[in-house]
N, C-alpha and C positions, 0 to 999 in steps of 0.2 A: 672291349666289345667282343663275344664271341661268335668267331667266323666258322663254317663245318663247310666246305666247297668238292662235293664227291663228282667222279672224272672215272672213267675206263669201262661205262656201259658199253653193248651195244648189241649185235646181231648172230647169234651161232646156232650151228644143228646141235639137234641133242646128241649128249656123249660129249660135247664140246667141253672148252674152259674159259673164264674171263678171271680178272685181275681188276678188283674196285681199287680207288684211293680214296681217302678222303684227307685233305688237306687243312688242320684244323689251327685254329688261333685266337689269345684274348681268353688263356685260361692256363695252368698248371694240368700236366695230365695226371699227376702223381695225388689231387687233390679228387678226380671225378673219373667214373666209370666212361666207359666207350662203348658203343655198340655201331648194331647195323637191324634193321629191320625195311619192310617192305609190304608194297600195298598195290595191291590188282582193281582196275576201276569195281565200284559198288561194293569191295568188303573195308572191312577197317585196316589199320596197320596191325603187319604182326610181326614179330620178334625173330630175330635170324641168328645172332650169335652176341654176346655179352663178352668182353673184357675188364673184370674187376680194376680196383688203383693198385692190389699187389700183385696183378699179372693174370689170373688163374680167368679160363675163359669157360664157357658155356654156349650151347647149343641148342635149339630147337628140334627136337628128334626129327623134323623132314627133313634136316642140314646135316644131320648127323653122320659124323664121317666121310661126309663131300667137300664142303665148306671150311676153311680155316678162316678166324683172325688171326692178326697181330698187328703191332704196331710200329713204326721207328724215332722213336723221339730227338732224334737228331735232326730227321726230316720234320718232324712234327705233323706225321704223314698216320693214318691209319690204315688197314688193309682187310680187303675181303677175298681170299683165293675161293673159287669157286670151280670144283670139278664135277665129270658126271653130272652136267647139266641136263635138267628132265624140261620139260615143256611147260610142269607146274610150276616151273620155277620163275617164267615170265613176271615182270611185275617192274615197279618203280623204286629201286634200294635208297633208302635213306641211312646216313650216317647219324650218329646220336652223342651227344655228350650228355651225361647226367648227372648232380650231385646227391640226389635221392632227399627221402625215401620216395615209395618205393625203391628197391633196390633194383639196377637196371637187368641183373641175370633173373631175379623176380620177374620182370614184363618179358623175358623174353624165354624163359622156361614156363613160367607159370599165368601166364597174360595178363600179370597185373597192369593199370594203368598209371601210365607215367605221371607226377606232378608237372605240370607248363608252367609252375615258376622254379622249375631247378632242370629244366630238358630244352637243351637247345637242339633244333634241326639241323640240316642240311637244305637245301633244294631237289637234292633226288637224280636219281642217274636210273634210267630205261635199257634194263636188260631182256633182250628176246630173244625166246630159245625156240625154234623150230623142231618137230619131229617127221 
């Protein structure tokens, strides 16, 4: 059963930094893509940074160059650094496993929508950024 459990929301001015985890389980990472996207009450989800199964990541140009993944497969931990926090950046971070198609740097460069029989969630972690 696959579990995605994100943890290291919370409260900062802008300029600030936070550190997402997402703690995942009940799959191979080496078989399925990783991400992270996020959703502000009344718009849809959208796409924040892609980690493919051979490592090579991707970005949503408002992330761009703020934002890192990676991940630690020892932990079986995923990560979202998050610098140069702006106020748009307020929202609900969801963590994502995906075995495609779509491909998940697809939804999150290009807004494809995810298939719901190959995308598991997270619950969501509430990041606010003050200005």
């Amino acid at each position: 059963q696959v579990q995605l459990v994100e943890s290291g929301g919370g409260s900062v001015p802008a300029g600030g930094s936070l550190r997402l985890s997402c703690a995942y389980s009940g799959f191979t990472t080496g078989s399925v893509a990783m991400g992270w996207f996020r959703q502000v009450p009344g718009k849809g989800r959208e796409g924040v940074a892609a980690m493919d199964v051979d490592g090579s990541t991707r970005y949503a140009d408002a992330v761009k160059g703020r934002f890192t993944i990676s991940k630690d497969n020892a932990k079986n931990t995923l990560y979202l650094q998050m610098n140069s926090l702006k106020s748009e950046d307020t929202a609900i971070y969801y963590c994502v496993s995906d075995s495609g198609p779509p491909m998940l740097w697809a939804a999150v460069v290009l807004g494809y929508t995810l298939n719901p029989d190959f995308a598991y969630w997270g619950q969501g972690t509430q990041v606010t950024v003050s200005s």
